[in-house]
Each structure stands twice: as structure tokens, then as C-alpha cells.
C-alpha positions in Angstrom: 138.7 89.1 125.3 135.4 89.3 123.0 133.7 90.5 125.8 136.1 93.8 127.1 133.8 96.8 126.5 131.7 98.8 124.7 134.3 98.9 121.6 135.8 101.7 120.2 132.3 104.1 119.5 131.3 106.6 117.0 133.3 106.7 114.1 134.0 108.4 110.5 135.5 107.0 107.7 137.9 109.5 105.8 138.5 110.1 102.3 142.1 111.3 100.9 143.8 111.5 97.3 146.6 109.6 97.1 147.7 109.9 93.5 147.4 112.6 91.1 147.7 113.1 87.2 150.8 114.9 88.0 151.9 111.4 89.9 150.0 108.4 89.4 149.7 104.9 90.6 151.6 102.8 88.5 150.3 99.1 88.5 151.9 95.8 87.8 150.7 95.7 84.4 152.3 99.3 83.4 148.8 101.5 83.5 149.1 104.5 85.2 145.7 105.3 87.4 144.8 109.3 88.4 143.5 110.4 90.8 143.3 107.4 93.2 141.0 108.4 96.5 141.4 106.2 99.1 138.5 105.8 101.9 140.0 104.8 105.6 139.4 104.5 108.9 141.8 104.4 112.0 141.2 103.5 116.1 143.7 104.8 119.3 146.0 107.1 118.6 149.5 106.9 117.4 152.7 107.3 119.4 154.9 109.8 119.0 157.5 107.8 117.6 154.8 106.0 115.3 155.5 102.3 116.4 152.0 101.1 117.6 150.7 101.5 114.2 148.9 98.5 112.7 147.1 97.9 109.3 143.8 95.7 109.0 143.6 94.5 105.4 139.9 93.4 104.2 138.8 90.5 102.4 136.5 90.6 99.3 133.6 92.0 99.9 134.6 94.1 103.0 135.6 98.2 103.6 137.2 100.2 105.7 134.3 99.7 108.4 136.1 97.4 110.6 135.3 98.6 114.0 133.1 101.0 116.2 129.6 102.3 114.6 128.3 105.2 112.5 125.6 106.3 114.6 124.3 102.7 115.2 125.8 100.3 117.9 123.9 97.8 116.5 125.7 98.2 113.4 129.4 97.7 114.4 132.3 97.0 111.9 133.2 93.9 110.5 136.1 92.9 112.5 134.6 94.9 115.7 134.9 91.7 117.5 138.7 92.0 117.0 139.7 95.7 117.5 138.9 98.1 121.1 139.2 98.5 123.7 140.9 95.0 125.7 140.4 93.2 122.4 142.7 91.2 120.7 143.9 94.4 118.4 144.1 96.5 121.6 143.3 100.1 120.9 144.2 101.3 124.3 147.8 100.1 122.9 147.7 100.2 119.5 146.6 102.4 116.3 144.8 100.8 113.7 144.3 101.1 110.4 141.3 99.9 107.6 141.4 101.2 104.6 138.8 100.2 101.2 141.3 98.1 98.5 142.0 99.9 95.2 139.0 98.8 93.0 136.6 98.8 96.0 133.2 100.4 96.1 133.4 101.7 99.4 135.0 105.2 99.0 138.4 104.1 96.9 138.9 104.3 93.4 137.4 101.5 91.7 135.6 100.9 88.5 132.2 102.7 89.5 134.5 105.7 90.2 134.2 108.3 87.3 137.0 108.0 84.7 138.6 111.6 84.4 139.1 111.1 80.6 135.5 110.3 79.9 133.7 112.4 82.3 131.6 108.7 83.2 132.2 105.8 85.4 134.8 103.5 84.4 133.0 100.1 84.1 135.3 97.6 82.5 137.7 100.2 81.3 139.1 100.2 84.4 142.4 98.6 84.5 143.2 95.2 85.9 144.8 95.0 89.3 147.2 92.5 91.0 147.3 92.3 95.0 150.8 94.5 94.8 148.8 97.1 93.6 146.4 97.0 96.1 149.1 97.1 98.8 150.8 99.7 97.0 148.1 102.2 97.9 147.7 100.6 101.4 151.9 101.6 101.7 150.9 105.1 100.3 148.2 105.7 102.9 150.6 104.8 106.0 153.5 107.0 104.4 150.8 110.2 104.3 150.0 109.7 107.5 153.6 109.9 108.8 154.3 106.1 109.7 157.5 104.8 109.3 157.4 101.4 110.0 154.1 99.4 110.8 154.2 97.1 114.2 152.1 94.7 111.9 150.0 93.8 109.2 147.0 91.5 109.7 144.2 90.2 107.4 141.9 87.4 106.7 141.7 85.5 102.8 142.2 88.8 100.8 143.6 90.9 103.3 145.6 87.9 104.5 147.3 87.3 101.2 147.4 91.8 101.1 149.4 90.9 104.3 151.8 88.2 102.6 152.4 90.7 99.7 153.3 93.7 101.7 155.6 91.7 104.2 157.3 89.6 100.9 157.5 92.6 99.1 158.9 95.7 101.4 161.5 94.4 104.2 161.8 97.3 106.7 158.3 98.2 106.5 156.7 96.0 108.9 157.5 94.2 111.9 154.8 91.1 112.0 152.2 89.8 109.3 149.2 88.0 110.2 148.1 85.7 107.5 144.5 84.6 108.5 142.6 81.5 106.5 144.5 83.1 103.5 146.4 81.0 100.3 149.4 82.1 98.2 147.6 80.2 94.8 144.4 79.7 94.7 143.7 76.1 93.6 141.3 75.1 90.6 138.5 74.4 92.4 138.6 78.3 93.9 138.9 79.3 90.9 136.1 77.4 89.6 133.7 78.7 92.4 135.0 82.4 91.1 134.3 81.9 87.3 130.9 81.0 88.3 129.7 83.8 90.3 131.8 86.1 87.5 129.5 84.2 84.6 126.4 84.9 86.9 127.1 88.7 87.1 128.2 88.9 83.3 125.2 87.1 81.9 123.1 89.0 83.4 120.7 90.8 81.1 121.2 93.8 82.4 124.9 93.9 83.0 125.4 95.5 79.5 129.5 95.2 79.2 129.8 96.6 82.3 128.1 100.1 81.7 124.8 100.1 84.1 125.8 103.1 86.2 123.7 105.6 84.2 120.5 107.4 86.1 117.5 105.0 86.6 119.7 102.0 84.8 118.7 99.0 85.5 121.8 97.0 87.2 122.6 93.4 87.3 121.6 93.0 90.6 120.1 89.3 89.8 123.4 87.9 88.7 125.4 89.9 91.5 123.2 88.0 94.2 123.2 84.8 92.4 127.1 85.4 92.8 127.2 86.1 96.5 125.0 82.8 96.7 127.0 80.8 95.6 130.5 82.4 96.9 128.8 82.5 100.7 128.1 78.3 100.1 131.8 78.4 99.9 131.9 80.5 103.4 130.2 78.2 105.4 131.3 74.6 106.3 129.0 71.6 105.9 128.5 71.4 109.8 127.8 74.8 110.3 125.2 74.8 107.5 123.3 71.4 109.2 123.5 73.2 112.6 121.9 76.2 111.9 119.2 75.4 108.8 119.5 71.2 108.7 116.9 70.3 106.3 114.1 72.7 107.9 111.2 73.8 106.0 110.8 78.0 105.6 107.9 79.2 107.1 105.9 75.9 107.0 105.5 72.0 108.8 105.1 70.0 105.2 107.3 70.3 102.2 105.4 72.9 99.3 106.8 71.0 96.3 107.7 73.5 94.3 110.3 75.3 92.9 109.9 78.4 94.7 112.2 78.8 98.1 111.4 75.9 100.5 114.0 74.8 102.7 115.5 77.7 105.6 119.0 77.5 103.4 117.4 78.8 100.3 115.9 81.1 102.0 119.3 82.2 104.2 120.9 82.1 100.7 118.2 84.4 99.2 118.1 87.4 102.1 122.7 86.9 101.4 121.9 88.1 97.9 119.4 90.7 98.3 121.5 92.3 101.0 124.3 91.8 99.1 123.3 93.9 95.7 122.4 97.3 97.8 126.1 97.9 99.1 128.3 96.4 96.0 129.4 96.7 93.0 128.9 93.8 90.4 132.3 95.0 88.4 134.0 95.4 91.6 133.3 91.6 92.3 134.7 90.6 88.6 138.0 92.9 89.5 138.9 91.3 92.9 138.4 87.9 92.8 140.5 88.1 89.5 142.7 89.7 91.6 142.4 86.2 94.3 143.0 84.0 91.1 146.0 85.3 90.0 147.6 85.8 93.3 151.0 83.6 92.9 153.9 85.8 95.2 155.9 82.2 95.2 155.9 81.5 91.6 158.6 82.3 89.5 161.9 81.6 89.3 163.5 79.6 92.7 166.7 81.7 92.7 164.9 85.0 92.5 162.4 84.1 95.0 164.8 82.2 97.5 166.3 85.8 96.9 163.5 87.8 97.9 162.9 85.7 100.9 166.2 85.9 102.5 165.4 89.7 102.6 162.5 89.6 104.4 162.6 90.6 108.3 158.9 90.4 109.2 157.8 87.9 111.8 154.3 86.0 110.5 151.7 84.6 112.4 149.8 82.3 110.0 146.4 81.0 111.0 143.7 78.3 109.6 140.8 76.7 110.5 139.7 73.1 110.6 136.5 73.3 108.6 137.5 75.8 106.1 137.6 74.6 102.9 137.4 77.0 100.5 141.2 77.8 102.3 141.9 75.0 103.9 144.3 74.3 106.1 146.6 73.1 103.7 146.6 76.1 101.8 148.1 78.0 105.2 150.9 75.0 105.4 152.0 75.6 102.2 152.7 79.5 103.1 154.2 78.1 106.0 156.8 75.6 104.5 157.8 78.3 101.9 158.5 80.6 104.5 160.3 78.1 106.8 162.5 77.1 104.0 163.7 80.6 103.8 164.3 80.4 107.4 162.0 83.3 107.9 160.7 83.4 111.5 157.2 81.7 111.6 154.0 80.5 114.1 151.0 78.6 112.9 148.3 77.5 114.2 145.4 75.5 113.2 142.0 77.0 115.5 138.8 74.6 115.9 135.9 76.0 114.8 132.8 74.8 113.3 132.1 77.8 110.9 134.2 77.6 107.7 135.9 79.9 106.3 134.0 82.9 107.9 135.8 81.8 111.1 137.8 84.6 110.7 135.0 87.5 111.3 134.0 85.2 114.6 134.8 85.8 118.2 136.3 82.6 118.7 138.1 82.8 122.2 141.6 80.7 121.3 141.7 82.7 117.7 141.6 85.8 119.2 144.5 84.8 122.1 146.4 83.9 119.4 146.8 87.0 117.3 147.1 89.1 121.1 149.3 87.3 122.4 151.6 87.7 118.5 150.8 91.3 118.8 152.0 91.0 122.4 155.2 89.6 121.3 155.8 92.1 118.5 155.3 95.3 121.0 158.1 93.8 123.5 160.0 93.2 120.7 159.9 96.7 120.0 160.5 97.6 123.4 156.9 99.1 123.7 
């Protein structure tokens, strides 16, 4: 199914205004946030009645680049594997949707965006967010461009718990959610990982409270890639890292002694960071995974949630991985006991795969049958 075609091609990522001054986004916390620009991208076409309609909801540190190319086929989408053509997220079938998250720095509003009452980027002055805000917008983007009712939902650890939000929050507004290597609370020792890679960026000399968007500014870009060093540890799963680096020396046969970068995973690590700094945004890193850590849509009170549930009418799909553990497999059991509790209709599935929590992003043949043959089930459903 990895293997169907040349993928969906050529593509542009679009740009609308969402929210106004004259009607803004309010967010969890009260705040009201004008103008909000969204950047998107969608793949098929949509039927006339509007029920093939799908939305792809990123993780962290993705956009809304999730298939085809922008001049370079060697430069595909991050989910590319997933959606075309014959693929798992059928295109021939269905329209998708990708869309940047409120507070992104990929063409949405964010905190590098410029703040209209200062005439000058945002920075830390930009308001906190919670995932229902972020799905919020994602709800605002489908109304504008006339859908209904979604077929389905689907994302992977942000995008999956985007896609637990949306289908929790908004009965009648999607058919399926697909909750991929995803939690509904992060536990301490995410958390943990987060406030380190946030103390890397913040101590950064030259993060200056947030403010380094100015011409010529220097920008934190050592404590940003120290930050995606030591989130992408947290990616990768012990076996994958001794299969692909082991304890292999960079560029030499004998050990250097040093301090400098000796060993292939310090190097790996390295190139992750340097890559890293020239397409994000350090305060955009601080704002979402705050976002991850205080994602909690089953606490609360039990009688208002056991409320909320029984209104839900979304079918979920909800898949792990066996050597994640940054979202482990018992983080996706948990969503799945809630849910069954509420005697909302649910499938899960544990995949094999060596790679960690990146398994997501991978063309791993049973993964992939498993969210087409879900979508499959949702289209007859519909009758479509």
C-alpha cells in the first residue's frame, strides 16, 4: 500500500484569515486572538455532498506539508507515505486536509506572527493555548471550506490527542477518530523530558524573554537544537538506536578521547539540531508542548465527563506501538478503557515496530492496513 504510485504531486500550501478583530478566536483561557491566519493544504477533491472529507492533525514539530512536494519529489510531506493515490488515506476516495496548529510557525498565527497592537512579533506575549483551541481553528477551517461533517479525524501524539479533543468535544461533527501513539495525560516523566528541552531554549543567552525576532538578532538557536536533541532521544526506541548507530565511531576506526562529537549518535543527534533551528521557532516549541502537558480531556468531574461521553457518536480507531515509550502503549489503553466505559464504539491495536515513537511517520505495512481498512469501514458506513 506504501508502494501505490507516484503520490499525490506538486502542491501549494494556502493561507486564509480565519478570525478578525471584528470576530475573534476566543480561547480556553478567555483571551481573544485577531486576526488568526491559518496555513493549509488539502489532496482529492471533495464530493458534492462533502462526505469524503478527512482532517490530518500534526504533531509538534510538523505543518501542513503532509503529502506531495513543492517542486522537489525528493522532498515529499511528512505523512506522504500515508496519503495518494492507493495509500492508506486514499485520495482517489477521499479529501484531505493538513492544516499548521494555532501557535505554529509554519504560516498560522503563532507567536513569531506580528502582534497588531504592537506593530512587532508577539514573542511571549502571545497567549497560552490549550489543544481545544487548536481544534477550534482546525473546526473553523473545515466550516469555511463548506464541510459539514468530517468522514474522520486522524493524527499521531499531538494531532492524535487534536483528534481525541475534536471527536470528545463536537458530536455530529465527525464520523471516526484516529488516535495514533497519542496520551490523554501526559505522565511525569513526559513532562520532565519537556521542561528540559524548554530550560534549554530559555537559558539560552540569546533567547532574551523571548524577543529575538528583530533584523540581524541573534536567536537561540543553541538551546532550540539542544531541545530537539534531547526530545528526538525520546523518538527513537533503544533498539532502533543500537540498529542503526550501535556504538560506532564518526568518521574514524579508534575512539578520539575527547569531548568533541565521537560516536555516530552524537553525531545523528547533532545534524537533528542543526536542521532543526532553520525551520522553527524556539517560542513555538515552549507554547506546544505546554500545550502536550496540560492536555487532560478526562479530568474533571466523573458525572460531567460520563456526561460528555455518552454524547459522543464518533467511531475511534486507537493505535500504539510496542517500543514507543515516550507514549507507550499503555498510554493508548487508558484512552481506550475510558472510552469503553462510556460504551463509545472502539478498535485498538497494538503494531510491532522497532522504531519508537516515530513509528507513526513510517510505512509500516500492518499500520497502514489498519487505518484503511477503518477508513474503509467509515465510507460504507456512510454509504459511500
Amino acid at each position: 500500500m506504501t508502494d501505490a504510485g507516484p503520490g499525490v504531486g506538486p502542491v501549494e500550501t494556502q493561507r486564509v484569515v480565519l478570525f478578525t478583530e471584528d470576530d475573534p478566536l476566543v480561547l480556553e483561557t478567555g483571551a481573544r486572538l485577531a486576526p488568526v491566519e491559518v496555513a493549509y493544504e488539502t489532496y482529492g477533491t471533495l464530493d458534492g455532498d462533502g462526505a469524503n472529507a478527512v482532517f490530518v492533525c500534526h504533531a509538534l514539530t510538523g505543518d501542513a506539508h503532509a503529502a506531495g512536494h513543492h517542486g522537489d519529489p525528493r522532498r515529499p510531506g511528512w505523512w506522504d507515505n500515508l496519503i495518494g493515490p492507493g495509500r492508506a488515506l486514499d485520495t482517489d476516495r477521499l479529501f484531505v486536509i493538513c492544516a499548521n496548529v494555532l501557535g505554529g510557525c509554519q504560516g498560522t498565527t503563532g507567536p513569531s506572527s506580528i502582534d497588531p497592537a504592537t506593530g512587532a512579533p508577539y514573542g511571549l506575549r502571545f497567549p497560552q493555548l490549550g489543544v481545544r483551541d487548536l481544534v477550534d481553528v482546525h473546526r473553523a477551517l473545515v466550516r469555511r471550506l463548506g464541510i459539514e461533517r468530517l468522514l474522520g479525524v486522524i493524527g499521531g501524539s499531538l494531532g492524535g490527542m487534536q483528534a481525541l479533543q475534536w471527536a470528545i468535544d463536537h458530536p455530529g461533527e465527525l464520523d471516526g477518530a484516529i488516535v495514533i501513539a497519542a496520551s490523554a495525560r501526559l505522565s511525569a516523566q513526559n513532562i520532565a523530558f519537556s521542561a528540559v528541552a524548554r530550560e534549554a531554549i530559555m537559558r539560552d543567552p540569546d533567547f532574551n524573554g523571548g524577543d529575538f525576532y528583530g533584523d540581524g538578532a541573534a536567536r537561540p538557536n543553541r538551546g532550540l537544537a539542544l531541545a530537539r536533541m534531547i526530545g528526538h532521544i525520546t523518538y527513537l526506541s533503544e533498539a532502533s538506536m543500537r540498529e542503526k548507530f550501535g556504538r560506532r565511531i564518526q568518521d574514524a576506526d579508534e575512539p578520539r578521547r575527547g569531548f568533541d562529537v565521537d560516536f555516530e549518535v552524537e553525531s545523528y543527534l547533532h545534524h537533528q539540531g542543526r536542521s532543526f533551528v532553520d525551520r522553527f521557532d524556539a517560542n513555538t516549541y515552549l507554547y506546544l508542548t505546554r500545550v502536550m502537558d496540560y492536555f487532560d480531556p478526562f479530568g474533571g468531574d466523573p458525572v460531567e465527563l460520563a456526561e460528555r461521553l455518552s454524547r459522543v457518536d464518533s467511531r475511534f480507531l486507537v493505535v500504539s506501538f510496542d517500543s514507543d515509550w515516550r507514549f507507550s502503549t499503555e498510554h493508548s489503553r487508558e484512552i481506550v478503557q475510558t472510552l469503553s466505559a462510556a460504551r463509545v464504539p472502539v478498535t485498538f491495536r497494538e503494531i510491532s515496530a522497532p522504531m519508537g515513537h516515530d513509528s507513526f511517520l513510517m510505512p509500516i505495512p500492518e499500520y497502514h492496513r489498519t487505518i484503511a481498512g477503518f477508513v474503509d469501514r467509515l465510507l460504507h458506513e456512510r454509504g459511500a
